[in-house]
C-alpha positions as CSV (number, residue, x, y, z in Angstrom):
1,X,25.8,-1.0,-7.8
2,X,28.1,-4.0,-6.9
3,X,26.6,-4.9,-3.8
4,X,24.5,-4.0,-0.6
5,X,25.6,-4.5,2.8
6,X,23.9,-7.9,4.8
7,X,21.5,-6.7,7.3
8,X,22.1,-6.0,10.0
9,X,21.1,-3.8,13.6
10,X,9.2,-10.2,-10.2
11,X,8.0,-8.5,-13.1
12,X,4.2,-7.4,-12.9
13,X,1.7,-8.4,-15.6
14,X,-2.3,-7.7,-15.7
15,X,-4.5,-9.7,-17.3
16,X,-7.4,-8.7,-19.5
17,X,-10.1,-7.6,-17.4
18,X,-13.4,-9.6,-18.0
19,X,-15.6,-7.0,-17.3
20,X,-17.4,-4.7,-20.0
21,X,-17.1,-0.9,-19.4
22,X,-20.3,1.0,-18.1
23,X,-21.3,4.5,-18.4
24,X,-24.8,4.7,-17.1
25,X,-25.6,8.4,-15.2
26,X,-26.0,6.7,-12.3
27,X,-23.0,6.1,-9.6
28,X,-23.4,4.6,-6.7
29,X,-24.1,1.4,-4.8
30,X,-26.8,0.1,-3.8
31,X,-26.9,-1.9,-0.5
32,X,-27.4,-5.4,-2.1
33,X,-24.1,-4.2,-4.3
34,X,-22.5,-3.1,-1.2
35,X,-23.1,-6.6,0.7
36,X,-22.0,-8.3,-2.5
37,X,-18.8,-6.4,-2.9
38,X,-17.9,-7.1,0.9
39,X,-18.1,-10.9,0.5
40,X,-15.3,-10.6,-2.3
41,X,-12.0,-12.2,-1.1
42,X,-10.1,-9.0,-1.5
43,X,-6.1,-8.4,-1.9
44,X,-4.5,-5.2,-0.4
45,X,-1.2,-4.2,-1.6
46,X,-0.4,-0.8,0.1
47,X,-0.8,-1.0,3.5
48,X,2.2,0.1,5.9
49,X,2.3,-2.3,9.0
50,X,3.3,0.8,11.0
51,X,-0.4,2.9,10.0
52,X,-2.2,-0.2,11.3
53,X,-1.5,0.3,15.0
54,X,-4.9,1.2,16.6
55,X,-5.0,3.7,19.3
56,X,-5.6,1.2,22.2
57,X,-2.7,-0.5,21.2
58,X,-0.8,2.9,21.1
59,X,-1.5,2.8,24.8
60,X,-0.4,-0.4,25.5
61,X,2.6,0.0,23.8
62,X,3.9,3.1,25.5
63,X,2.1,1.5,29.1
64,X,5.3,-1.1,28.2
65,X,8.0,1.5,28.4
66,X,6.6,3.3,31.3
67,X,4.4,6.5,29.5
68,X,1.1,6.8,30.0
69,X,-0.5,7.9,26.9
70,X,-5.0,8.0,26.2
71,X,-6.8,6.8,23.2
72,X,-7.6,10.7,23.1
73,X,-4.1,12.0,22.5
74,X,-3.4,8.8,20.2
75,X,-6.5,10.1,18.3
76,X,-5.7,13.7,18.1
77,X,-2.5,13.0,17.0
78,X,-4.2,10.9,13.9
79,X,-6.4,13.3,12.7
80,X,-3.5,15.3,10.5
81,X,-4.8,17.6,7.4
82,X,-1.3,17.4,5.5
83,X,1.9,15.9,5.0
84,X,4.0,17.5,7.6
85,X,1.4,16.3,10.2
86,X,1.1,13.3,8.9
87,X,5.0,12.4,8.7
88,X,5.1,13.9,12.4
89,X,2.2,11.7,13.9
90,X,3.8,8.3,12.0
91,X,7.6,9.5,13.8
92,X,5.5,9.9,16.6
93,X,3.8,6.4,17.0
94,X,6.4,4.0,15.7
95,X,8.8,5.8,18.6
96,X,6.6,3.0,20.5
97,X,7.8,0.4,18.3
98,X,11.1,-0.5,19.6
99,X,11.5,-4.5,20.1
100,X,10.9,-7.5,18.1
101,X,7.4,-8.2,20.8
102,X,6.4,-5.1,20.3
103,X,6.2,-5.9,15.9
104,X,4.6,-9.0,16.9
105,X,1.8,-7.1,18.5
106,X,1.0,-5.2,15.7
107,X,1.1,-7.5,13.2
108,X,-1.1,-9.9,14.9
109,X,-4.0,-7.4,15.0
110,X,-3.5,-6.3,11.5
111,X,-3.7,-9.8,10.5
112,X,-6.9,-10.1,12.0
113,X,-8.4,-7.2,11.0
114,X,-7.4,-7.9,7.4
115,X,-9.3,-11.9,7.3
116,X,-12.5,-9.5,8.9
117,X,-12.4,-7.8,5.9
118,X,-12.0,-10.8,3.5
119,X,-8.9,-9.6,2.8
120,X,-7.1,-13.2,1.3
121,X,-3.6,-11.6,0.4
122,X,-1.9,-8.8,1.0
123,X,1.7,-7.1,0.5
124,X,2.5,-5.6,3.9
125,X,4.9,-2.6,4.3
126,X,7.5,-3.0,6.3
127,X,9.4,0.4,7.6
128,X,12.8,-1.2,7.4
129,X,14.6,2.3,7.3
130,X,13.3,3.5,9.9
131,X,14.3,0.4,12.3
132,X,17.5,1.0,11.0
133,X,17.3,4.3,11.7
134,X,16.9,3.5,15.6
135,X,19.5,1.2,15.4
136,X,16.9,-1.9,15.7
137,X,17.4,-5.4,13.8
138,X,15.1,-5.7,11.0
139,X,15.6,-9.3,10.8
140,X,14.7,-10.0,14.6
141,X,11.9,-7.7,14.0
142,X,10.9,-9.5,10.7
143,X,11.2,-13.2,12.2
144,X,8.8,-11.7,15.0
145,X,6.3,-10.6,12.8
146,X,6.3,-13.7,10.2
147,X,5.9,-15.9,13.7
148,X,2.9,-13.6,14.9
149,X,1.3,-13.7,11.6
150,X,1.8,-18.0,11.3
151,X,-1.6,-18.6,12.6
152,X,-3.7,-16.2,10.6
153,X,-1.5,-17.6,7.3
154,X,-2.9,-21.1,8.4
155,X,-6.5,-19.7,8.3
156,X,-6.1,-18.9,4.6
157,X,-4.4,-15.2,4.6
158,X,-1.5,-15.3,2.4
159,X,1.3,-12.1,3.5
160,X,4.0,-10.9,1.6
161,X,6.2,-8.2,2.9
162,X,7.3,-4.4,1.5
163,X,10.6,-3.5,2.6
164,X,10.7,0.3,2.6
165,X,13.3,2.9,2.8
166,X,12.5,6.9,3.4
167,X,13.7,8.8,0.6
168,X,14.5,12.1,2.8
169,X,16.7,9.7,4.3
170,X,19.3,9.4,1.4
171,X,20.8,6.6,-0.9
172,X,22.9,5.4,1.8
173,X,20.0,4.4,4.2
174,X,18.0,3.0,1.3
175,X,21.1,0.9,0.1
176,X,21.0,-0.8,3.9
177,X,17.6,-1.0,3.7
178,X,17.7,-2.8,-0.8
179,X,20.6,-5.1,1.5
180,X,18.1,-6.4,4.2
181,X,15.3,-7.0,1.2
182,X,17.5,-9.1,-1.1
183,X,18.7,-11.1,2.1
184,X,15.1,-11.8,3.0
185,X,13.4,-13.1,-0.2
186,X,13.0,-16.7,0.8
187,X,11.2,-15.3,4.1
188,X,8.5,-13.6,2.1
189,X,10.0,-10.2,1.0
190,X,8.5,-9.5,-2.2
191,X,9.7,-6.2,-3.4
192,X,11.9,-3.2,-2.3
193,X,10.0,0.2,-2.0
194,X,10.6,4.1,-1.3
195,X,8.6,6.4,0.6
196,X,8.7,9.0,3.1
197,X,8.6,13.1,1.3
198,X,9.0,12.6,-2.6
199,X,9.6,16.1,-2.3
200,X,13.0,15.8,-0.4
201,X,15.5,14.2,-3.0
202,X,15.2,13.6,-6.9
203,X,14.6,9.9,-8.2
204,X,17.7,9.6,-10.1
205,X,19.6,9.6,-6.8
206,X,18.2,5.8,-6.2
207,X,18.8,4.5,-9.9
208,X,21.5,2.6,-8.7
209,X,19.4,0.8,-5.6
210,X,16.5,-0.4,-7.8
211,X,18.8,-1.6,-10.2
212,X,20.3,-3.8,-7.6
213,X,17.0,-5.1,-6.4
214,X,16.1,-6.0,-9.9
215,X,18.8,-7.7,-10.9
216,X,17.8,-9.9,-7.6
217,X,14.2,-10.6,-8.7
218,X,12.3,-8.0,-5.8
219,X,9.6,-6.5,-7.5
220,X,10.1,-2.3,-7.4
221,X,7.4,0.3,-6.2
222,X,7.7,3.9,-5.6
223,X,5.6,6.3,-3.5
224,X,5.2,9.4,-6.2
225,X,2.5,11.3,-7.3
226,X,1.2,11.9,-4.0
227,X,2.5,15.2,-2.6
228,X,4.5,15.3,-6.0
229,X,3.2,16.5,-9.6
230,X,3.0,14.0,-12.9
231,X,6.7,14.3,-13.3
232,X,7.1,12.3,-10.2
233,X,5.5,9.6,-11.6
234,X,7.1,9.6,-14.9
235,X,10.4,9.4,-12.8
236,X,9.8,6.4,-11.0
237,X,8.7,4.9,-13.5
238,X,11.8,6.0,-16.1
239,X,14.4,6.4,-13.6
240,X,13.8,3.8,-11.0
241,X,11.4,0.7,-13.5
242,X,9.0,0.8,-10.8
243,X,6.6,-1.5,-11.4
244,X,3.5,-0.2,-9.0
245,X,3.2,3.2,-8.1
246,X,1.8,4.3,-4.4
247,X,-0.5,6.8,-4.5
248,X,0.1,8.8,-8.2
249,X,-2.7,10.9,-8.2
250,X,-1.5,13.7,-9.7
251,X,-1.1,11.6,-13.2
252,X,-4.5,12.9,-13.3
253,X,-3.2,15.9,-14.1
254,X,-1.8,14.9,-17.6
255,X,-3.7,12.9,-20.2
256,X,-0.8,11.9,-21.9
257,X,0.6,10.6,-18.7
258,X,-2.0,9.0,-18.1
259,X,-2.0,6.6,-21.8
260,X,1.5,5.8,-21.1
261,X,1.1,4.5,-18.2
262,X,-2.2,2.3,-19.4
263,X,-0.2,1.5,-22.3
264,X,2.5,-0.2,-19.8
265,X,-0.1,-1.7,-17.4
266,X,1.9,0.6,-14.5
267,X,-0.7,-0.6,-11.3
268,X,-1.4,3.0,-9.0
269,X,-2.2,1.9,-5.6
270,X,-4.9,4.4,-4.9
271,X,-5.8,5.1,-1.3
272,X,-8.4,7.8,-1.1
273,X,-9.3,8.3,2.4
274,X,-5.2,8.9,3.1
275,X,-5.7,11.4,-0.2
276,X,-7.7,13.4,1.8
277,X,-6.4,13.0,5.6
278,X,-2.8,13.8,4.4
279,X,-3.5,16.7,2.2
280,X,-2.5,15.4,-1.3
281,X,-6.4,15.3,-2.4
282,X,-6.0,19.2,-1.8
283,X,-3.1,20.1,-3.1
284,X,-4.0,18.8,-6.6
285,X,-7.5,18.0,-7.0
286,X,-9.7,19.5,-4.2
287,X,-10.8,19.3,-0.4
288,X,-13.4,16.7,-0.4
289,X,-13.8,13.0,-1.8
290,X,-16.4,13.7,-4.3
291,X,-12.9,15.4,-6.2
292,X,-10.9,12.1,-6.2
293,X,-9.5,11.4,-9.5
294,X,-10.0,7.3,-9.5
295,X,-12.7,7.6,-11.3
296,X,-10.7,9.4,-14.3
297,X,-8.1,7.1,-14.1
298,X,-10.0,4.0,-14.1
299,X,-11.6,5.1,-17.3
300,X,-8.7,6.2,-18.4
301,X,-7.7,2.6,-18.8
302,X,-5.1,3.1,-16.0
303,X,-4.7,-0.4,-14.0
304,X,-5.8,0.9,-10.2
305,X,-6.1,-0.9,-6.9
306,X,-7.7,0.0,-3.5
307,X,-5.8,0.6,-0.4
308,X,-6.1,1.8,2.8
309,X,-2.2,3.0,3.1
310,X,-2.1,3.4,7.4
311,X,-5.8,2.5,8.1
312,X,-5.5,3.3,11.9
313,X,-3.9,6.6,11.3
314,X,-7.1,7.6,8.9
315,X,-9.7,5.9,10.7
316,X,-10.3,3.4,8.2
317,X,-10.8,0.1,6.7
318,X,-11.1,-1.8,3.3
319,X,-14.6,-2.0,3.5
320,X,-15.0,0.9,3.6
321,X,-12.8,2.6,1.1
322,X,-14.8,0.1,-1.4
323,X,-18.1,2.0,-0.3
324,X,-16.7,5.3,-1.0
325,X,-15.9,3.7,-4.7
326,X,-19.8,4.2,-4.8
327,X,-20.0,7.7,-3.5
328,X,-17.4,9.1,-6.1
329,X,-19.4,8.0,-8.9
330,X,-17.9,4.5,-9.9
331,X,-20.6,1.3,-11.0
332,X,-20.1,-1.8,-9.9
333,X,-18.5,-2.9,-13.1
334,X,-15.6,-0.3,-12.6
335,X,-15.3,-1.3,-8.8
336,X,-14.7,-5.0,-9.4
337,X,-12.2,-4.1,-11.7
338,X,-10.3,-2.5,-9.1
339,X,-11.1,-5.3,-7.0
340,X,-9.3,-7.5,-9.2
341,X,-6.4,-5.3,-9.6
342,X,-5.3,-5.7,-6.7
343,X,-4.9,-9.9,-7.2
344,X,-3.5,-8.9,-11.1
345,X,-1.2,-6.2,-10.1
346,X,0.5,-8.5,-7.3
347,X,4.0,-9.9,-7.2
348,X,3.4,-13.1,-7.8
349,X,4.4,-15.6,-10.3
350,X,1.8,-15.9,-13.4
351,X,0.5,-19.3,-12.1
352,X,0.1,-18.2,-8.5
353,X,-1.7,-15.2,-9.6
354,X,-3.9,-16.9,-11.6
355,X,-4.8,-19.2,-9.1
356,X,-5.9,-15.9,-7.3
357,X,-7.7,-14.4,-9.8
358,X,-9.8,-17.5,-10.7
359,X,-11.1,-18.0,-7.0
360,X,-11.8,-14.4,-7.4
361,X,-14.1,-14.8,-10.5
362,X,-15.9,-17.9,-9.1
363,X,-16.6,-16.1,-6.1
364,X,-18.1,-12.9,-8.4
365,X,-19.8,-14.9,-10.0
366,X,-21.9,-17.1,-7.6
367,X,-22.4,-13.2,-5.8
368,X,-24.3,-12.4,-9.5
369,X,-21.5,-9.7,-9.8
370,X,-20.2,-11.1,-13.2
């Protein structure tokens, strides 16, 4: 790939984990574990900016362009049991999203919601392809949200920003979308991802995308392993040299896949409560949480972090998805691994990250978690 066109309209390491494996019959947190693991400073790497809009601010969003739209409808809508639904309710609400303000908005309440969680850094997806798809201006909408966001930065939460393209929307679209990234890296854009239906086109049809975004220094993820099978995953990872994987669930489904992607340190950005609300826990595992693989491939030596993916949408929050570590049978030991995934697995440069991960420790440790 020679080039991408301006926009207009890192490699990933994990350190050694410090904490010993444990195997005791007993899952679960207790509430003095619970309170603990809630005063963590926490990083979230897979969360879409667009998922965060809560249904109030659904309202006031469409009260802007003249459509009267309840909380009720906004939550109906939300509560999707599979992919299809899911893709339609996300079309849906980001049909409110349609100036630089109205970014703003969003990302100002996301970046509050994220320091109430403890949440210290996070890598924020940005739907670039689809405001390119309306004909939008990513970088007025980007500058927007960077200036929303300025305040909550100066209180100590450090963004970085996703740019995403939507596979089913072809190389073309993602090629626009890899252009806007690279011109945007001194404004905070970390990495180039791909989501939308894995199902739609094959991998190989974006080698030439990822290859221009790494020869530019953006860190590359791939949503796979979600509504696709293992393959999926071995793909994005063979095809594309994606660094991070969101969702990948289904490499539960082959042991071997699962050592070669321990072997390579290859962080899955697990986001359970999405598993479930979009129908990917189902189609590969089962219908409730209790059948979550994250407990398999944490043991499995698989590098995992926690995410909440479009926390609005599934009625969600960080907090919480580290509770229902808990219920699905992981100790505490296991969950503060995946707790520090999230600061290990980042795109970050070595000394930033291990500034991160140090203030993490300290922290565990005065909480008697370490």
């Amino acid at each position: 790939m020679r080039g991408a066109p301006p926009c207009r309209g890192s490699s990933v390491t994990h350190s050694h984990s410090p904490y010993a494996p444990q195997h005791s019959p007993q899952g679960g947190l207790s509430a003095a574990d619970f309170s603990k693991i809630t005063a963590l400073p926490k990083a979230e790497l897979h969360v879409h900016l667009e998922g965060s809009i809560e249904p109030a601010t659904v309202v006031a969003l469409a009260a802007r362009y003249g459509q009267q739209v309840e909380e009720a409808e906004v939550l109906a809508r939300y509560r999707t049991a599979d992919f299809p639904s899911f893709l339609d309710a996300y079309k849906w609400v980001t049909s409110y999203l349609r100036q630089p303000q109205d970014y703003a908005l969003v990302a100002r309440r996301l970046a509050e919601q994220l320091l109430a969680e403890g949440v210290v850094y996070a890598e924020v997806t940005l739907s670039a392809g689809v405001m390119l798809l309306r004909r939008q201006d990513p970088v007025a909408n980007f500058q927007a949200i960077r200036e929303a966001t300025a305040p909550y930065v100066a209180r100590g939460l450090r963004l970085q920003w996703i740019f995403d393209a939507v596979r089913q929307f072809g190389p073309a679209a993602a090629k626009e979308v890899a252009g806007c990234a690279v011109e945007l890296r001194a404004e905070g854009v970390v990495a180039f991802g791909l989501g939308g239906d894995e199902l739609a086109l094959p991998a190989s049809d974006f080698c030439e995308i990822y290859d221009f975004v790494a020869a530019r220094g953006l860190g590359r993820l791939v949503h796979a392993g979600e509504i696709g099978g293992p393959q999926s995953v071995r793909d994005a990872v063979e095809q594309l040299g994606a660094q991070r994987i969101g969702h990948g669930i289904a490499a539960a489904l082959d042991p071997g896949l699962l050592g070669w992607l321990a072997e390579r340190s290859i962080l899955l950005e697990i986001c359970p409560t999405s598993n479930l609300r979009t129908g990917a826990l189902l189609r590969h595992f089962g219908a409730t949480l209790a059948q979550h693989p994250l407990p398999n491939l944490v043991r499995a030596g698989v590098p995992v972090s926690l995410s909440t993916d479009d926390p609005a949408m599934f009625e969600t929050h960080l907090n919480l998805e580290y509770q229902m570590l808990g219920e699905i049978g992981l100790h505490v030991a296991e969950i503060l691994r995946v707790a520090e995934a999230g600061f290990s697995g980042a795109f970050l440069p070595p000394a930033e990250k291990s500034a991160l991960l140090a203030t993490f420790h300290q922290r565990a440790k005065l909480l008697g978690l370490l």
